[in-house]
MIVOZA-99736 format. One record per residue (C-alpha): residue number from 1; residue in three letters; z, y, x. Coordinates in nm, 2 decimals. Layout:
// residues N
NUM:ala:Z:Y:X .
...
// end
This chain:
// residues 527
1:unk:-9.79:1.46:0.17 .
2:unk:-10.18:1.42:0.13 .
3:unk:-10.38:1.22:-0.11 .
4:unk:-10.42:0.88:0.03 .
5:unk:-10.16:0.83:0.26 .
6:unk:-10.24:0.54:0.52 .
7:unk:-10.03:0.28:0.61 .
8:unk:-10.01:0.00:0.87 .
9:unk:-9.88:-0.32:0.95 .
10:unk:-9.65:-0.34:1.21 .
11:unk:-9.54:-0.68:1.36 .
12:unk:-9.24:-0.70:1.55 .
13:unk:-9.13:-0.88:1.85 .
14:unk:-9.08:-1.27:1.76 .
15:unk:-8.73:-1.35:1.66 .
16:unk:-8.52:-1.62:1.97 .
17:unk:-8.64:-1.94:1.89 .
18:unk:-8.93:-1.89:1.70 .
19:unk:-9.37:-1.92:1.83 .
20:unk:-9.68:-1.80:1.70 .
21:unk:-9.86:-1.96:1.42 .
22:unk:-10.18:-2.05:1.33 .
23:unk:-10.40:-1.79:1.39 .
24:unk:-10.23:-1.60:1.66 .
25:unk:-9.98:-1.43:1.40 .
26:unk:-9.63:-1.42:1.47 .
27:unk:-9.45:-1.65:1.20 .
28:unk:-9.12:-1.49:1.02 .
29:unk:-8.84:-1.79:0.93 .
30:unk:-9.03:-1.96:0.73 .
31:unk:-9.35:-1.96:0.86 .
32:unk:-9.52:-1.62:0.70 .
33:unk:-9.60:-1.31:0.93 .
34:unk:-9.30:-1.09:0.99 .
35:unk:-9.46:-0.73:0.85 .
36:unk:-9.32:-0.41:0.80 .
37:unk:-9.49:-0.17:0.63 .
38:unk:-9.45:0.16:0.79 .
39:unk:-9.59:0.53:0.67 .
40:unk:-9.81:0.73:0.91 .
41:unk:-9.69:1.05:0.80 .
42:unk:-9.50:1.37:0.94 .
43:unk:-9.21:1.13:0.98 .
44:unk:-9.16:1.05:1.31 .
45:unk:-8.98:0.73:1.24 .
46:unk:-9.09:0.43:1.09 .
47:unk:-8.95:0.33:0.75 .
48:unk:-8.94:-0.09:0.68 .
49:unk:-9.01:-0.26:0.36 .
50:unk:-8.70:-0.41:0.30 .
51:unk:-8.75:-0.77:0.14 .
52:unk:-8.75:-0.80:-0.16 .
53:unk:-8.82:-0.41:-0.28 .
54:unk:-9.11:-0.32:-0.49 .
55:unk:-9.27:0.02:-0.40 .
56:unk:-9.24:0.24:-0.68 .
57:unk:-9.31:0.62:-0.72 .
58:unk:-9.09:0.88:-0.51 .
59:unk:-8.89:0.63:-0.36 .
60:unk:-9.14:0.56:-0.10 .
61:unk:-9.46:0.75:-0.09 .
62:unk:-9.55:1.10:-0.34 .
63:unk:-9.89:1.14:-0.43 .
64:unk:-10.09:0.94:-0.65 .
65:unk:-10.25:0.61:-0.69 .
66:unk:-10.47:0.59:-0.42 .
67:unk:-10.19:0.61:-0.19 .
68:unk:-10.01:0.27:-0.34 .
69:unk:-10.37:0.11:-0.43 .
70:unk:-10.45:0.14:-0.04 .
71:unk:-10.14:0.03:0.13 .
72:unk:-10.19:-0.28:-0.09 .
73:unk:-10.57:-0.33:-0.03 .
74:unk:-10.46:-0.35:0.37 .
75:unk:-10.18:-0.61:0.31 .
76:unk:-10.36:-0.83:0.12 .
77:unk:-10.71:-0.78:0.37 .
78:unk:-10.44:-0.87:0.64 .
79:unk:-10.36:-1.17:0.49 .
80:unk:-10.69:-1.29:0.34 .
81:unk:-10.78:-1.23:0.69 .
82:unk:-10.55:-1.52:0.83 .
83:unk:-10.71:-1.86:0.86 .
84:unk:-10.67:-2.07:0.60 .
85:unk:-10.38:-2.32:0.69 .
86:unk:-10.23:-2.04:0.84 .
87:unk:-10.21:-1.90:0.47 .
88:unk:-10.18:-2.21:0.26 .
89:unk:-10.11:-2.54:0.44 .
90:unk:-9.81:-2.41:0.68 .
91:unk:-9.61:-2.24:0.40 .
92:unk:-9.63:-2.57:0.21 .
93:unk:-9.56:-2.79:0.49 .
94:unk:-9.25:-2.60:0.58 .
95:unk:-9.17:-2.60:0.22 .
96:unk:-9.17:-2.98:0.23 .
97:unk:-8.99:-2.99:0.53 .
98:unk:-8.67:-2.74:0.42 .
99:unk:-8.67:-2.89:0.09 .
100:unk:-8.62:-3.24:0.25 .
101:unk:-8.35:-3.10:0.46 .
102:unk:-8.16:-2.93:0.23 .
103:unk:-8.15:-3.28:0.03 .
104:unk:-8.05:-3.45:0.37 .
105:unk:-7.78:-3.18:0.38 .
106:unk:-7.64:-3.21:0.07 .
107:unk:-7.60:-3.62:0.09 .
108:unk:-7.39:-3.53:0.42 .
109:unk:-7.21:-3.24:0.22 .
110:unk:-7.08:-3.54:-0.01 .
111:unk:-7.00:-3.82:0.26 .
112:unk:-6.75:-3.53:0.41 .
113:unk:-6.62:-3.46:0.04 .
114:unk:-6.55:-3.85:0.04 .
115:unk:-6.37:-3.84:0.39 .
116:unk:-6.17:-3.53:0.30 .
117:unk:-6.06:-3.72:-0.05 .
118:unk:-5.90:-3.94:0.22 .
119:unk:-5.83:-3.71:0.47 .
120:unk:-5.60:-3.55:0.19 .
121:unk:-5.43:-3.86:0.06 .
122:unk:-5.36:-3.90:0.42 .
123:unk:-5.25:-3.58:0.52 .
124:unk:-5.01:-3.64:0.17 .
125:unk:-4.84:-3.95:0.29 .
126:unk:-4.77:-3.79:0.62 .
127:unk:-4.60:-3.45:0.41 .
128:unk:-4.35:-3.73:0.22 .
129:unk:-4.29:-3.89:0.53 .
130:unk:-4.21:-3.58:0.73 .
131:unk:-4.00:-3.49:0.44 .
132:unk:-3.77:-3.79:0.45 .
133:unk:-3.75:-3.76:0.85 .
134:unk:-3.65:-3.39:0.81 .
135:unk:-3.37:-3.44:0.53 .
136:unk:-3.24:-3.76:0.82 .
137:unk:-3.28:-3.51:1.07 .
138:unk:-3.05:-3.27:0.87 .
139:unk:-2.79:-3.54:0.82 .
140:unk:-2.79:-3.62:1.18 .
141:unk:-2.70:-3.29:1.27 .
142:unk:-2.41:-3.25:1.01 .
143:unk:-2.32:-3.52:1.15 .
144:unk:-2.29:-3.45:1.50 .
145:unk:-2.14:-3.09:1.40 .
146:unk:-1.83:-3.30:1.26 .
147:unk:-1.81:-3.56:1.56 .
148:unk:-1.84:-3.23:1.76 .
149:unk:-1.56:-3.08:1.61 .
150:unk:-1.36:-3.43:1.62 .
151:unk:-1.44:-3.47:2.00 .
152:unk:-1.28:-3.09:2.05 .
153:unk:-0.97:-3.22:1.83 .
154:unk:-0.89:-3.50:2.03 .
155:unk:-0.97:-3.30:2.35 .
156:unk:-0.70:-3.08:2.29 .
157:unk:-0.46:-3.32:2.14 .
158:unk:-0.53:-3.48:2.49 .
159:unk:-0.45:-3.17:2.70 .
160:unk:-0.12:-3.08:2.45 .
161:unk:0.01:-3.41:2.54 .
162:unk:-0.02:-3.43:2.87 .
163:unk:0.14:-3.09:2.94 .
164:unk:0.46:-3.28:2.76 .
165:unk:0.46:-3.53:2.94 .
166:unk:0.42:-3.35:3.26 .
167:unk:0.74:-3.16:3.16 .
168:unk:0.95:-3.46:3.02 .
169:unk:0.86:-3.63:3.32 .
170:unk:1.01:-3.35:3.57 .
171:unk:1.33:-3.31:3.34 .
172:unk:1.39:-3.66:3.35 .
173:unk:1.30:-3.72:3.73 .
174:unk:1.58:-3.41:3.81 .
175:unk:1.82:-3.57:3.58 .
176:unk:1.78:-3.92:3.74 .
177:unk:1.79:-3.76:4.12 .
178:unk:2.11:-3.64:4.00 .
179:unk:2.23:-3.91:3.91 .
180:unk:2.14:-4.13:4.22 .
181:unk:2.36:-3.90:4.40 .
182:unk:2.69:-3.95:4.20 .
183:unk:2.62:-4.32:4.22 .
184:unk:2.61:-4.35:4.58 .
185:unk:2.96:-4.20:4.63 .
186:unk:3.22:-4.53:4.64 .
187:unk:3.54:-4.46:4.39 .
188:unk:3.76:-4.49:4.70 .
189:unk:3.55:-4.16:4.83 .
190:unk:3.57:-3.98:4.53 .
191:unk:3.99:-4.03:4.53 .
192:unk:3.91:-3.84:4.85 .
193:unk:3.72:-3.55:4.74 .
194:unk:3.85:-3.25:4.83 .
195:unk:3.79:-3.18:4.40 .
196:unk:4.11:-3.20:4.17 .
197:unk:4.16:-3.53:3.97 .
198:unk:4.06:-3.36:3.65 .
199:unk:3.66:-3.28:3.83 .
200:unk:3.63:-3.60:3.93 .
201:unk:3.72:-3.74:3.57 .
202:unk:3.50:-3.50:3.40 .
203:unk:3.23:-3.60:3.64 .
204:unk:3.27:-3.94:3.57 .
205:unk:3.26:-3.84:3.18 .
206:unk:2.94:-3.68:3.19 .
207:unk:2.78:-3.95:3.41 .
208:unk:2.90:-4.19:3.09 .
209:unk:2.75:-3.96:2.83 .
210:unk:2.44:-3.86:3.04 .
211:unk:2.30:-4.26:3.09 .
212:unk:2.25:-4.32:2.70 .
213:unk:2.05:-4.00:2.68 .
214:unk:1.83:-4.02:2.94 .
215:unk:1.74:-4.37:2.85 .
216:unk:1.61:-4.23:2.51 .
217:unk:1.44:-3.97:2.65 .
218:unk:1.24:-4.26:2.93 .
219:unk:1.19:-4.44:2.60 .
220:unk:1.09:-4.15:2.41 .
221:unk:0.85:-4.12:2.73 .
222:unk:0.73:-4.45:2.71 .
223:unk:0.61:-4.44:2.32 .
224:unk:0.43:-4.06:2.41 .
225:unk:0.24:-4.28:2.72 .
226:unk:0.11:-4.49:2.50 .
227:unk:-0.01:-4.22:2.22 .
228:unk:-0.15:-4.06:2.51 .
229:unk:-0.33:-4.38:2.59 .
230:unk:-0.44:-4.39:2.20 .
231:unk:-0.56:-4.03:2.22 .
232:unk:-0.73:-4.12:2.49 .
233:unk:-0.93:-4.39:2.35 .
234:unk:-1.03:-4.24:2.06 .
235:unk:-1.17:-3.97:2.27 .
236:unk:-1.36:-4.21:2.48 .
237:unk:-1.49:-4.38:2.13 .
238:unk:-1.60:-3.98:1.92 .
239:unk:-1.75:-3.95:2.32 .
240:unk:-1.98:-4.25:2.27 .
241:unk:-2.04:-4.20:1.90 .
242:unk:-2.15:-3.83:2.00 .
243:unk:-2.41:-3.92:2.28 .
244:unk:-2.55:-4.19:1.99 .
245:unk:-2.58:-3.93:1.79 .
246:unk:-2.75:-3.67:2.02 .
247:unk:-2.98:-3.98:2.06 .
248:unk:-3.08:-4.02:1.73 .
249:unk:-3.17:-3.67:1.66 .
250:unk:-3.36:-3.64:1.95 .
251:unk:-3.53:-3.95:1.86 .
252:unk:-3.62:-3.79:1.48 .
253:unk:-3.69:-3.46:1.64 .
254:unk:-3.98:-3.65:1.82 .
255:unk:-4.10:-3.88:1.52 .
256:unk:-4.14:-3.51:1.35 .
257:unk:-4.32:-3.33:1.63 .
258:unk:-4.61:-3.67:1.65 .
259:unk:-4.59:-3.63:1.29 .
260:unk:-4.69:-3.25:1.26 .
261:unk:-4.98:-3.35:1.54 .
262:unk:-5.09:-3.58:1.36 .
263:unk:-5.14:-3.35:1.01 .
264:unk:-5.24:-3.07:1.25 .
265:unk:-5.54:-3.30:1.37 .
266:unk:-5.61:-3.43:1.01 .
267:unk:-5.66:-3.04:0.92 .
268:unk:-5.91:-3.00:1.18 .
269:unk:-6.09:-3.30:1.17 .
270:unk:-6.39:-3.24:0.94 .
271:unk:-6.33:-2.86:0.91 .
272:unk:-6.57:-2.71:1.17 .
273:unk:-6.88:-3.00:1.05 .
274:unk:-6.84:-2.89:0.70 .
275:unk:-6.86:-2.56:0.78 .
276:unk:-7.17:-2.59:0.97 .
277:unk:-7.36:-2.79:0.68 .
278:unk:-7.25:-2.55:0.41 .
279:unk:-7.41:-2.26:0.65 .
280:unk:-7.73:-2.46:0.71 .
281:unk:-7.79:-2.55:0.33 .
282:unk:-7.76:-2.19:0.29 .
283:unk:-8.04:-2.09:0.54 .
284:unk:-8.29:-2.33:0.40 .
285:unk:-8.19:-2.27:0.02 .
286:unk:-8.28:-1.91:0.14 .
287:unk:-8.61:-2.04:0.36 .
288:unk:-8.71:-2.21:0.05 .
289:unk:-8.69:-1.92:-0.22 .
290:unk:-8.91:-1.71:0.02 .
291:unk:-9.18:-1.90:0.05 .
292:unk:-9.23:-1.95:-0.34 .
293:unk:-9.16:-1.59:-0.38 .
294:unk:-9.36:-1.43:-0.11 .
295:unk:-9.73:-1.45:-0.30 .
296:unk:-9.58:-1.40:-0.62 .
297:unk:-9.42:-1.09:-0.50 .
298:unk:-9.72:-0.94:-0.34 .
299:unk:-9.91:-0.96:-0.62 .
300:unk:-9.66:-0.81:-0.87 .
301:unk:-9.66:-0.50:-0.66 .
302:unk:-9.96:-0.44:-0.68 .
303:unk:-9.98:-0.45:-1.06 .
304:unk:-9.66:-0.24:-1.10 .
305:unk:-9.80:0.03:-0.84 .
306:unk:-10.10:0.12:-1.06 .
307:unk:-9.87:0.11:-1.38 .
308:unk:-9.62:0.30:-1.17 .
309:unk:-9.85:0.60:-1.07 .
310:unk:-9.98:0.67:-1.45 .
311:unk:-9.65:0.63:-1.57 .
312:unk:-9.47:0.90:-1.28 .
313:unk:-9.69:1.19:-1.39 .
314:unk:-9.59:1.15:-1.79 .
315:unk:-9.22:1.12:-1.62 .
316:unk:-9.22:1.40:-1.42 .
317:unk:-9.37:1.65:-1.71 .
318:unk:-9.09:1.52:-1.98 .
319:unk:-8.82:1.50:-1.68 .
320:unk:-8.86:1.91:-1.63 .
321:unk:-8.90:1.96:-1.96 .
322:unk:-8.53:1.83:-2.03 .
323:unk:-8.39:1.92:-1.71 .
324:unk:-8.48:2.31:-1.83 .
325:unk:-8.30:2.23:-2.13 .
326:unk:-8.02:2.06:-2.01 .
327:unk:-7.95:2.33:-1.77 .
328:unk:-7.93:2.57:-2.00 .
329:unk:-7.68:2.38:-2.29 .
330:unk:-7.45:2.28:-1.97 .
331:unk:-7.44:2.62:-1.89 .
332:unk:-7.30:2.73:-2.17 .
333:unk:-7.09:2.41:-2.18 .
334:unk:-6.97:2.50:-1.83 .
335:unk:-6.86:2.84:-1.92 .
336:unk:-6.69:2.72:-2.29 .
337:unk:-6.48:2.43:-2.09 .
338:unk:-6.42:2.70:-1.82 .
339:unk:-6.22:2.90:-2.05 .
340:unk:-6.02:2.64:-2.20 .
341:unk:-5.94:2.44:-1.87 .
342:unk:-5.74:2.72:-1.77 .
343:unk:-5.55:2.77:-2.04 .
344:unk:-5.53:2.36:-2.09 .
345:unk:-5.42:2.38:-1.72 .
346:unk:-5.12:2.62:-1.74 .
347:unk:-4.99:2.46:-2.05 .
348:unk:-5.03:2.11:-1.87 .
349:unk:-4.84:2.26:-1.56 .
350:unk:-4.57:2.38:-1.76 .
351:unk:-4.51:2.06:-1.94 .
352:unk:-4.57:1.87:-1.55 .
353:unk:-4.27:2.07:-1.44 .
354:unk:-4.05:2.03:-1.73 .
355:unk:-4.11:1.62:-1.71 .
356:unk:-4.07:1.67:-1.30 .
357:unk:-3.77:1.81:-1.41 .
358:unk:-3.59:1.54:-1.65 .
359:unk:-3.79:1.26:-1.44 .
360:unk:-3.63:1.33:-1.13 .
361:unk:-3.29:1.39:-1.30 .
362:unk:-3.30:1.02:-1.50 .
363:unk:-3.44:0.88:-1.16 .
364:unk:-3.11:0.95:-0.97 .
365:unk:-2.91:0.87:-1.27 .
366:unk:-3.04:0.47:-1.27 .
367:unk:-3.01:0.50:-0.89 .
368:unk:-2.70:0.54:-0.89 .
369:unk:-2.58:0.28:-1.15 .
370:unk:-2.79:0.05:-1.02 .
371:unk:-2.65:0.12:-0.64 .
372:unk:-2.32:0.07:-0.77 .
373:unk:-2.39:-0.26:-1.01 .
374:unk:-2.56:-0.41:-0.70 .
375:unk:-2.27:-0.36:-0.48 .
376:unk:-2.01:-0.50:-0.75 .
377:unk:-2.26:-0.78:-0.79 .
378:unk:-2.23:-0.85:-0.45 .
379:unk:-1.91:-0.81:-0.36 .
380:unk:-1.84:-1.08:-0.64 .
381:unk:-2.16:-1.32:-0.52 .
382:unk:-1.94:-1.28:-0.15 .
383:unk:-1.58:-1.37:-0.32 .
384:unk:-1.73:-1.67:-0.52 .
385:unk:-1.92:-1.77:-0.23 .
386:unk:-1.62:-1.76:0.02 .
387:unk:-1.40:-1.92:-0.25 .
388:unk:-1.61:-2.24:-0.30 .
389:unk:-1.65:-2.24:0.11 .
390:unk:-1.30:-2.26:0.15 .
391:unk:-1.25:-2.55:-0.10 .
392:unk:-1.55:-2.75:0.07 .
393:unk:-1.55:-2.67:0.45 .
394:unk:-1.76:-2.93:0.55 .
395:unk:-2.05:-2.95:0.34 .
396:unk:-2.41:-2.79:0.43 .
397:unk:-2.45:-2.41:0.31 .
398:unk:-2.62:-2.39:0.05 .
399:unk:-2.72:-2.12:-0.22 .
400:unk:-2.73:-2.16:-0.61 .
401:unk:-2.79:-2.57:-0.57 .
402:unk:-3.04:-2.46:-0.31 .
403:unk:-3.06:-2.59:0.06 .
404:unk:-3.09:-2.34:0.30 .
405:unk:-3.40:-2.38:0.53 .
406:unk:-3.19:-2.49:0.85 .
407:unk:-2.80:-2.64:0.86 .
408:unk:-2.57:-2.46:1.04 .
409:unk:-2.28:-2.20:0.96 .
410:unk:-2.33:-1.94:0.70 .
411:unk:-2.24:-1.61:0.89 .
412:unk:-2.38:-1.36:0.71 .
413:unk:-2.43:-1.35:0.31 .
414:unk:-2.61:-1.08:0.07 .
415:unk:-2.46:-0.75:0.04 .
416:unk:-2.20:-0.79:0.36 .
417:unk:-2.26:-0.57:0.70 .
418:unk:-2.46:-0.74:0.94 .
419:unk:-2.37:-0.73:1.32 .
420:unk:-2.55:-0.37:1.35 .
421:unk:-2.35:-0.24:1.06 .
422:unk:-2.64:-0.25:0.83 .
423:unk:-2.64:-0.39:0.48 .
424:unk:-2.75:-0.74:0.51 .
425:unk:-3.10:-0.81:0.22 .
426:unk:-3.03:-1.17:0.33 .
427:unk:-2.80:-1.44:0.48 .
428:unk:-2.75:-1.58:0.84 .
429:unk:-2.69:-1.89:0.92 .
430:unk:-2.55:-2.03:1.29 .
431:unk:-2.78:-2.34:1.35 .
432:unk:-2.80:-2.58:1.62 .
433:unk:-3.02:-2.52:1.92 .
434:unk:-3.39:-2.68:1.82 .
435:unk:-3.26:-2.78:1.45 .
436:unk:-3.58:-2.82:1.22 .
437:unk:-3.65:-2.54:0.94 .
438:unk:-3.78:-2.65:0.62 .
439:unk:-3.95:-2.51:0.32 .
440:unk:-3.66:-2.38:0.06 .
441:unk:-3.92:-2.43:-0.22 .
442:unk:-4.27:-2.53:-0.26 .
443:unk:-4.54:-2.27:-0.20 .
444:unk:-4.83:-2.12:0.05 .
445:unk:-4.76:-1.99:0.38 .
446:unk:-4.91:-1.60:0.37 .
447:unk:-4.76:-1.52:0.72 .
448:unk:-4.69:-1.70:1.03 .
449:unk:-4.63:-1.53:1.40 .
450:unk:-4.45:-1.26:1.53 .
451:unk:-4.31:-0.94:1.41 .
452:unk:-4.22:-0.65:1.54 .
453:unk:-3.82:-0.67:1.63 .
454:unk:-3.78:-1.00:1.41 .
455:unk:-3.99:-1.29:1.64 .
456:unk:-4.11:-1.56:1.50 .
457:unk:-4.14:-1.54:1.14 .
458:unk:-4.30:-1.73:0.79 .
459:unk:-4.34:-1.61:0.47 .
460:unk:-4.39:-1.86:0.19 .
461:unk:-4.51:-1.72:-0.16 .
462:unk:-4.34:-1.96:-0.44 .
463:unk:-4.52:-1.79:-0.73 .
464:unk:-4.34:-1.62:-1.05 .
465:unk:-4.35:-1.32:-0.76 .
466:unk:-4.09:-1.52:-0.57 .
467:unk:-4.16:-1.51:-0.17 .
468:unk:-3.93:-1.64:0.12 .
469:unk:-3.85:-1.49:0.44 .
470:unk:-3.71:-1.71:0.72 .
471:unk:-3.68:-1.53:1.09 .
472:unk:-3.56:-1.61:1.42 .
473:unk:-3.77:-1.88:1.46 .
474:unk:-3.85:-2.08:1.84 .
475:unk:-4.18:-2.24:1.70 .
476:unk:-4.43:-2.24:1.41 .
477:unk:-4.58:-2.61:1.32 .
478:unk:-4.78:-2.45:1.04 .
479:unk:-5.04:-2.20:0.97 .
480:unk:-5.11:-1.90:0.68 .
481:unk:-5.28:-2.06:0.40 .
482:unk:-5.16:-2.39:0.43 .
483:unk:-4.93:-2.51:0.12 .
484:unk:-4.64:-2.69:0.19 .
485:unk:-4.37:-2.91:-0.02 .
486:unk:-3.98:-2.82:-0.10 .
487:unk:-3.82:-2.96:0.20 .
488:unk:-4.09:-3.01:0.45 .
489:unk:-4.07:-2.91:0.81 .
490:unk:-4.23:-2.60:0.90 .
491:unk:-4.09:-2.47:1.24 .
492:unk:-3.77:-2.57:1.49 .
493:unk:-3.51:-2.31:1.60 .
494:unk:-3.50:-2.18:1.95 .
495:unk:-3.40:-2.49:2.19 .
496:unk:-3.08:-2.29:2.36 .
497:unk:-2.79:-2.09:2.23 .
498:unk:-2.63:-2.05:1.92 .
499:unk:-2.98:-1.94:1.77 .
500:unk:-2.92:-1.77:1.41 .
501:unk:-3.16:-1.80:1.13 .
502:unk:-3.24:-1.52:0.91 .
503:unk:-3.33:-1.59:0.53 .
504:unk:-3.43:-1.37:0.34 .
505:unk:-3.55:-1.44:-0.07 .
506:unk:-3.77:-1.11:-0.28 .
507:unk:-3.91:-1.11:-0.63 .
508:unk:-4.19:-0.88:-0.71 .
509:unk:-4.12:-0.71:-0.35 .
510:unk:-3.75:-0.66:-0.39 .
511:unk:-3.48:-0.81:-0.22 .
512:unk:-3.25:-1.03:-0.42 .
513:unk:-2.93:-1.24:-0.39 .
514:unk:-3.01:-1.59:-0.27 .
515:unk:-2.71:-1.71:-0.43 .
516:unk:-2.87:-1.66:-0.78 .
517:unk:-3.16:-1.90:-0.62 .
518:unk:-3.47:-1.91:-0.77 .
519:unk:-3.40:-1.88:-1.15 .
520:unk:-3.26:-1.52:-1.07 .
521:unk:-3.37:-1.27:-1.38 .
522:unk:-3.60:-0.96:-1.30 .
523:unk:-3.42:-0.70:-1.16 .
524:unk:-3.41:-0.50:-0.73 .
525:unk:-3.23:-0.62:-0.48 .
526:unk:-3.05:-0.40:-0.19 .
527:unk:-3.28:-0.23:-0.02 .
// end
C-alpha cells in the first residue's frame, strides 16, 4: 500500500426510529454521527471501525505515519466541522436525559423487587396449601380404593346368596307340591289303592318324617331372607358412602387445579415487566458510557497512532532479527524431539497395549461381580418388599419410609421383568384414573414434556446427584426450572383406564433401587 493512504467517512443509512440532528448529520443512539471509517485501497470492500478499537500498526493500515496522522486529521475536520450544539449541547442533553432515565428505571426495578418479596411469600402459602390438599387428596383415594373393594365384597356376597336361595327355594317348592298331593287323597281312598298295605304305611311314614324337615329348611329359608336383606343394605349404605367419596375427591381435585392457576398466574405476573426494565437499563447504561467515551477516545487515538508508527519500525527490525534465530534453534529442536518422539512413541504404545490388555480384563471381572451382587441385591429388595406387602395389604406403597409419587398398586418393583420382559430400573405403580402425582422429595424440575416412547415425563434433580424420574403422566402443572417442595403436586395421571406410573430414582446417572430411598450409598444401579 502507498504512503498516505486516504480514508473517508462513510455514513450509513439511519437506524428505524431514529432522525437527523443538528446540522444535517445523521445521529447514531445517542446522538453522535454514525461513522465508519473505511480504506480507499485495492480492497474492494469496505472495512468498519468497530467501536471501541484503537487503530494500531498492521492491524489496519501498513505504511507509516502519515497514513494514521491523516485518517485522524479528516475525523476530527468532520467533526470540528459540525455546528456547535450539534457537537457539544446535544451529547450533553441526551446525557441528562439517559442518565435521568436510567434513575427512573432503577426506582421501578425496586418497586417490582418489593412486589415479587410478596409475590413469593404468596406463591409460598399457596405451595403449603396445595401440599395439604394433595396429601387429603391421597387419603381420599385410599379411601375409596377400600370402599371399592368393600362395595365388590358385598356385591358378590349378594349374588352368592341369592343363587341359594333360588335353589332352596325350588327344592322346597318340589317337596311341598309333593306333598299337597298325598294330602288330598282321603284315608278311605288310600285303603283302596290298588298299592299293598305295607306302601301305603311307608308312605304315610315318610310324609311324618318329611313335615319336620321341610319346616327347618322354610325356616332355615326365612333367616337366609333376611341376611340377604342385611347384605343388601349394607350394599346400598358402601354404595352411598362410595358416590360421597367420588364427590370429595373430585371436589379436592378441583381446589388443586384453581390452586396450580393461581401459582401459575403469580409466576407470570411481573415476569415479562421486569424483564423489559432490566433490558432498558442496560441500553441507556450503555447510551451513557458512549457519550463520555466518544471524545475521549478520539483523542487517545490519535496520540497512540503517532507513538504507534515510531514504535512499529524498531518492532519489526528486532521482530526479524529473532524470528531468524528462532527459526534456526527450533529447527534443531524439531529434529532432536523428532528422534526421540518415535522412540518415546513405540515404548508408549507398548505399555498402551499391555494396560489395554489387563484394563479390559479387570473391567469384565467387576462387571461381572457387580451384575451378579445387583441381581442378589435385588432379588432380596423383591422378597423383603413382598414380605412386608403381604403383612400390610392395605396400606399406600411406599419405598424406604418414602411415599411414592402417586397411590395406587405396586406392580412392578426394581430388578423384576417388566411386561416387555425387560429388566425393570424402576417401579410401577397401578393408580387411579386422574390421581395427583407429587414431588417424592424436594428439588428443581430440569425436564417437563414428552419423550420419545415414554409421554409425559418430569425429572426433578434432589441434589447429592440424586434425580427422579416419574413417567406416564396425562398433564404437567409445572415447568423446568421451577423448585418445588416434598409432597407437592406436580401433574395428574391420565383421566381413564388403569393408567400406570413409572418411577424411576438415579444417583450420579445410575439407576438405583428405590427401596434403599434417598440415603442409598454410592454405588450403579441395573442398567
Amino acid at each position: 500500500m502507498a504512503r498516505g493512504v486516504p480514508f473517508a467517512l462513510e455514513s450509513p443509512s439511519p437506524p428505524r426510529g431514529e432522525g437527523r440532528g443538528e446540522g444535517g448529520a445523521w445521529r447514531g443512539v445517542a446522538g453522535i454521527p454514525a461513522l465508519r471509517l473505511t480504506s480507499r485501497s485495492a480492497s474492494p470492500s469496505p472495512s468498519p471501525l468497530p467501536r471501541g478499537e484503537r487503530v494500531s500498526a498492521g492491524e489496519r493500515v501498513s505504511g507509516t505515519g502519515e497514513g494514521f496522522l491523516a485518517g485522524f486529521v479528516v475525523i476530527a475536520g468532520l467533526i470540528l466541522a459540525q455546528p456547535a450544539n450539534a457537537q457539544s449541547e446535544a451529547p450533553k442533553d441526551t446525557l441528562k436525559r439517559v442518565e435521568q432515565q436510567l434513575q427512573t428505571g432503577k426506582q421501578r426495578q425496586q418497586q417490582l423487587e418489593r412486589q415479587s418479596q410478596a409475590l413469593q411469600t404468596e406463591l409460598d402459602d399457596l405451595r403449603g396449601r396445595l401440599i395439604a390438599l394433595a396429601d387429603q387428596a391421597r387419603g381420599q383415594e385410599q379411601s375409596l380404593d377400600q370402599l371399592e373393594d368393600s362395595l365388590a365384597a358385598l356385591e358378590a356376597e349378594e349374588r352368592e346368596r341369592s343363587a341359594g336361595l333360588d335353589a332352596e327355594r325350588q327344592q322346597i317348592a318340589t317337596l311341598l307340591a309333593a306333598l299337597q298331593r298325598l294330602a288330598r287323597i282321603p284315608p278311605e281312598a288310600a285303603l283302596a289303592r290298588p298299592e299293598s298295605p305295607v306302601d301305603t304305611l311307608r308312605s304315610a311314614l315318610l310324609l311324618r318324617d318329611a313335615v319336620p324337615a321341610l319346616k327347618a329348611r322354610a325356616d332355615a329359608l326365612a333367616q337366609a331372607l333376611t341376611a340377604l336383606a342385611d347384605t343388601r343394605g349394607k350394599l346400598v349404605d358402601q354404595r352411598a358412602k362410595a358416590l360421597a367419596a367420588r364427590v370429595s375427591l373430585s371436589e379436592k381435585q378441583d381446589e388443586m387445579n384453581r390452586l396450580i392457576a393461581r401459582r401459575e398466574e403469580l409466576s407470570r405476573q411481573t415476569e415479562e415487566e421486569r424483564v423489559q426494565v432490566g433490558q432498558r437499563m442496560a441500553d441507556l447504561s450503555g447510551q451513557a458510557t458512549d457519550l463520555r467515551q466518544l471524545m475521549e477516545r478520539i483523542e487517545a487515538e490519535r496520540r497512540a497512532a503517532i507513538e504507534a508508527a515510531a514504535r512499529r519500525e524498531a518492532e519489526r527490525r528486532e521482530a526479524e532479527r529473532k524470528e531468524a534465530a528462532r527459526r534456526e534453534a527450533e529447527k534443531r529442536e524439531a529434529e532432536r524431539r523428532l528422534a526421540a518422539q518415535k522412540e518415546a512413541e513405540r515404548k508408549a504404545a507398548e505399555r498402551k497395549l499391555a494396560e489395554l490388555r489387563a484394563a479390559e480384563q479387570k473391567v469384565a471381572e467387576e462387571k461381572a461381580a457387580e451384575e451378579k451382587r445387583a441381581k442378589d441385591e435385588a432379588a432380596r429388595e423383591a422378597a423383603r418388599e413382598r414380605e412386608l406387602a403381604a403383612k400390610s395389604p392395605d396400606g399406600p406403597p411406599a419405598v424406604a419410609g418414602m411415599v411414592l409419587p402417586a397411590a395406587g398398586k405396586l406392580t412392578t418393583r426394581f430388578g423384576e421383568a417388566d411386561r416387555f420382559g425387560a429388566t425393570s430400573r424402576g417401579v410401577t405403580v397401578q393408580t387411579r384414573p386422574g390421581a395427583a402425582v407429587v414431588a417424592p422429595r424436594g428439588g428443581t424440575i430440569v425436564f417437563a414434556g414428552p419423550f420419545k416412547g415414554y409421554g409425559l415425563i418430569l425429572i426433578v434433580e434432589h441434589g447429592n446427584g440424586y434425580h427422579s424420574l416419574i413417567a406416564g403422566l396425562g398433564r404437567i402443572d409445572t415447568a423446568v426450572g421451577r423448585k418445588v417442595a416434598s409432597g407437592e403436586p406436580l401433574a395428574v395421571m391420565p383421566p381413564d383406564g388403569n393408567p400406570d406410573l413409572y418411577f424411576e430414582l438415579r444417583r450420579n446417572g445410575q439407576p438405583i433401587n428405590p427401596q434403599r430411598g434417598f440415603g442409598a450409598p454410592e454405588g450403579k444401579g441395573q442398567g
